[in-house]
C-alpha positions in Angstrom: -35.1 34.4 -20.5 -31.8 35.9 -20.9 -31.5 36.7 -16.8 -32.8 33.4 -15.8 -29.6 31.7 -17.8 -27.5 34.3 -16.4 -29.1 33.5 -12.8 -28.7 29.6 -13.4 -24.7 30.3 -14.0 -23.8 32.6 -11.3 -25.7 30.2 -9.0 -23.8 27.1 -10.4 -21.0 28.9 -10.4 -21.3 30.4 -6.8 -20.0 27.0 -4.9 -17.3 25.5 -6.3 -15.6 22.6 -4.6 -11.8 21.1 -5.1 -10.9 18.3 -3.6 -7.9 16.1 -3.1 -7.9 12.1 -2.5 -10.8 9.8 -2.6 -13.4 9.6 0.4 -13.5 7.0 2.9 -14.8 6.0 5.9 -12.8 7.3 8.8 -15.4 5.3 11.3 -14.1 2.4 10.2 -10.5 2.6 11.9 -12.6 1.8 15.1 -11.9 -1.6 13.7 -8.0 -1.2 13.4 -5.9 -3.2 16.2 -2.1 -2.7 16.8 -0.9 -5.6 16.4 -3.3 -8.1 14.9 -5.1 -6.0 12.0 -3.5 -6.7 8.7 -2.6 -5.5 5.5 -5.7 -7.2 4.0 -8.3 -6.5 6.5 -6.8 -3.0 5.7 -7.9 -2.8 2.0 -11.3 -4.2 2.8 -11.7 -1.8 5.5 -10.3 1.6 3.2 -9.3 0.2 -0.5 -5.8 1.2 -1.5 -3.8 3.9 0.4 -3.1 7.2 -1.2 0.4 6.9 -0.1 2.8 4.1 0.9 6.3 4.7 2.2 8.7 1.9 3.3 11.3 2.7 6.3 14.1 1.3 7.7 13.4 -2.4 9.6 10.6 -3.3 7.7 8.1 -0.7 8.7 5.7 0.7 6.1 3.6 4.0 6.4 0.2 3.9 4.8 -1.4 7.0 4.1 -5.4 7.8 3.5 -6.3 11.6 2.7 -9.4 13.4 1.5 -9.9 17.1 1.6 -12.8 19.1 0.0 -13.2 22.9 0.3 -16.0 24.1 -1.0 -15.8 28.0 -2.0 -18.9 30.5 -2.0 -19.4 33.7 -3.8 -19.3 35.3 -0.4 -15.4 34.6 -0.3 -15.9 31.9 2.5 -15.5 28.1 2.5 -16.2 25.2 4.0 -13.2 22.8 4.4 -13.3 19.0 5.1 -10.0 17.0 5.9 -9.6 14.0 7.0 -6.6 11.8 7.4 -5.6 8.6 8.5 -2.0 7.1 8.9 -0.6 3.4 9.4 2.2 2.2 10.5 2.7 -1.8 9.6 5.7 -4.2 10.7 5.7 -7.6 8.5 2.3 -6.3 6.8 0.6 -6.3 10.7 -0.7 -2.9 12.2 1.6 -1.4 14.8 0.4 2.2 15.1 -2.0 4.2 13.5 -3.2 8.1 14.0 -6.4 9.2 12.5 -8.0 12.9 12.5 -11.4 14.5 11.2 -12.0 18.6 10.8 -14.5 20.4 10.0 -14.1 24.6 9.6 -16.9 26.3 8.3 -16.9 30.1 6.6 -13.1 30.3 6.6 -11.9 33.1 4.7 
C-alpha cells in the first residue's frame, strides 16, 4: 500500500506546470480592425488586458500574455506563450501584433 502512495506522488509530482497571465483566445484577433475596432468590442473579444501603458499623443498599449510550461521528471518541458499587443488612438485600434509558440521537450 505504502508504494502505491509513493507511486501516486512521484506521478503527481512528475509534471508540474507554472504559468503566468490568464488564457485567452488568440483566434479571436481575426476580428480586430485598425482603425474601426474599439476599446469595448476589445473587452468582449479578450476581457481586461494584463497590461496597459499610455504614450505620448494619446496612444495606449494593451497587452495580453499567457505562458504555461509544463516540467516533466525527465528534465524537459513543454512551453506555451502566447501574446497579443494593441495599439489604440482615442480608444480605436490602430495596430496590433499577435504571436502563438509552441516548443515541446526543451531542456
Amino acid at each position: 500500500m505504502n508504494k502505491v502512495i509513493v507511486l501516486i506522488c512521484l506521478f503527481i509530482l512528475s509534471s508540474c506546470a507554472s504559468i503566468v497571465g490568464q488564457d485567452f483566445n488568440l483566434g479571436s484577433a481575426k476580428h480586430i480592425r485598425n482603425g474601426e475596432t474599439t476599446k469595448s468590442e476589445l473587452m468582449l473579444l479578450f476581457g481586461e488586458p494584463r497590461e496597459k501603458e499610455i504614450k505620448n499623443n494619446n496612444i495606449e498599449i494593451w497587452k495580453y500574455y499567457y505562458m504555461k510550461s509544463t516540467e516533466k521528471i525527465t528534465g524537459r518541458s513543454d512551453n506555451h506563450s502566447k501574446i497579443l499587443i494593441i495599439q489604440l488612438n482615442n480608444g480605436i485600434v490602430v495596430n496590433f501584433d499577435k504571436l502563438e509558440k509552441f516548443e515541446n521537450d526543451v531542456y
